[in-house]
N, C-alpha and C positions, 0 to 999 in steps of 0.2 A: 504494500500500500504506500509507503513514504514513497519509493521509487516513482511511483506516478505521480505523487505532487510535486516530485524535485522537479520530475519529467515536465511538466504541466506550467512548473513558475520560470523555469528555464525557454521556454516555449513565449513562455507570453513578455518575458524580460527583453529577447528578441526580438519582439516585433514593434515595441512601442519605446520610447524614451521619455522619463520620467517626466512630466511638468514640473513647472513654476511651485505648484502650491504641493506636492507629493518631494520635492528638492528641500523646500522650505525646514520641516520637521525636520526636525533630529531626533530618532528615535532612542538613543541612547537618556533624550528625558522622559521619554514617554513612561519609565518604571525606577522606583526608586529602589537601592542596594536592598532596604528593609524589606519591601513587598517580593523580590528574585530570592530574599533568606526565605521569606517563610514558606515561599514555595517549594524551597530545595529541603527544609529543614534543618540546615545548616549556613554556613558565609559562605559568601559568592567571591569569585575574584571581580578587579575591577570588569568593565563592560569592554567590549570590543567594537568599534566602530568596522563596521564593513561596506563598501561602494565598489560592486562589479557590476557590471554590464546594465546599467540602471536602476540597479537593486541600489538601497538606503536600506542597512540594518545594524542591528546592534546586538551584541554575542553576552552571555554570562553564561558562564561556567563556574562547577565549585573546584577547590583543589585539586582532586582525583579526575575530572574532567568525566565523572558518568554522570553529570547533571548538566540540562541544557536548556537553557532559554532565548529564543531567538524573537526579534521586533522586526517587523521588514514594514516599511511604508512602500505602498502598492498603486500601481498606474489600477486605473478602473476596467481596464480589458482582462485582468488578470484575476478578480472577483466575478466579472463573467465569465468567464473560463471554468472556474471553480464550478460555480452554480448550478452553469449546464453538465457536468461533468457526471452527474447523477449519481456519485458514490458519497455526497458528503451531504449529512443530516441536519436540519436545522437547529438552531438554538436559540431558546429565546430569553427577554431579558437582558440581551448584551447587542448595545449601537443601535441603529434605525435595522440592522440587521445583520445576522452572525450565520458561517457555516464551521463543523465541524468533521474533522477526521483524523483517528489515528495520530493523536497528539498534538494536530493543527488547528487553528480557530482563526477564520478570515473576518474578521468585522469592516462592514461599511457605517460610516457618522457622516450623513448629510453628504457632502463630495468626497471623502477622504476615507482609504483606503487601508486597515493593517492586516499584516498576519503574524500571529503568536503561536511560538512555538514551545511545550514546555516537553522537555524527554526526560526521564525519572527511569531507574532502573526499576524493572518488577512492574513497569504500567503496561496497561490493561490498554486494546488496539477496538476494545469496541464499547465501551464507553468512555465518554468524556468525564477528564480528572476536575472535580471543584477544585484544586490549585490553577488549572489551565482558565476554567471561567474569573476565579478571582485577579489573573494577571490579566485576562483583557476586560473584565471590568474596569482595571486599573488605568489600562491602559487607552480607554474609552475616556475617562473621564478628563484628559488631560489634552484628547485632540480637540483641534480647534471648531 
């Protein structure tokens, strides 16, 4: 399953280049070190800024590196993508509207675009973790 969404964000990072307002965010504020602790249930290293191929994202990891939480701000082709894609389940209560799968949760707020990502060792691939809702809750509340 992640293999199709690498598949799928890879795909859709190709064909569009980020705008003005998906540039703008920094995702590295969209989650604060305390909200990535309580998820991991332990300290996080600093965050990671990452920018390839028009992706905007931002990495935390804890020491041993089996805990993962990933922020990507998202062109809007790339949550169609998702949508149509038929394997990912709705969620609600999180943004003007949220999909999930297999660790991922895309939320759209109004124009703007995220995906969260949280991996935990021992997590469960067919339901969604309440860590992964509460970091894009988190992370809802902070987009513009």
């Amino acid at each position: 399953m992640r293999t199709l969404v690498i598949s799928l964000v890879a795909v859709g990072f190709a064909a569009i280049a980020p705008s003005a307002a998906v540039a703008a965010i920094n995702p590295c504020s969209l989650l604060s070190m305390a909200q990535v602790r309580a998820a991991f249930g332990e300290r996080a290293m600093s965050p990671q800024i990452l920018n390839e191929g028009g992706q905007s994202g931002c990495r935390w990891l804890n020491a041993s590196q089996s805990k993962n939480a990933l922020v990507t701000v998202e062109p809007s082709n790339i949550f169609h993508l998702v949508r149509t894609s038929g394997s990912w389940k709705a969620v609600h209560g999180v943004g003007d509207e949220a999909l999930w799968s297999a660790g991922w949760i895309y939320v759209r707020k109004h124009r703007t675009y995220v995906g969260i990502e949280l991996t935990l060792p021992g997590q469960s691939d067919t339901r969604v973790d309440p860590r992964l809702i509460a970091l894009a809750r988190a992370v809802v509340a902070r987009l513009p």
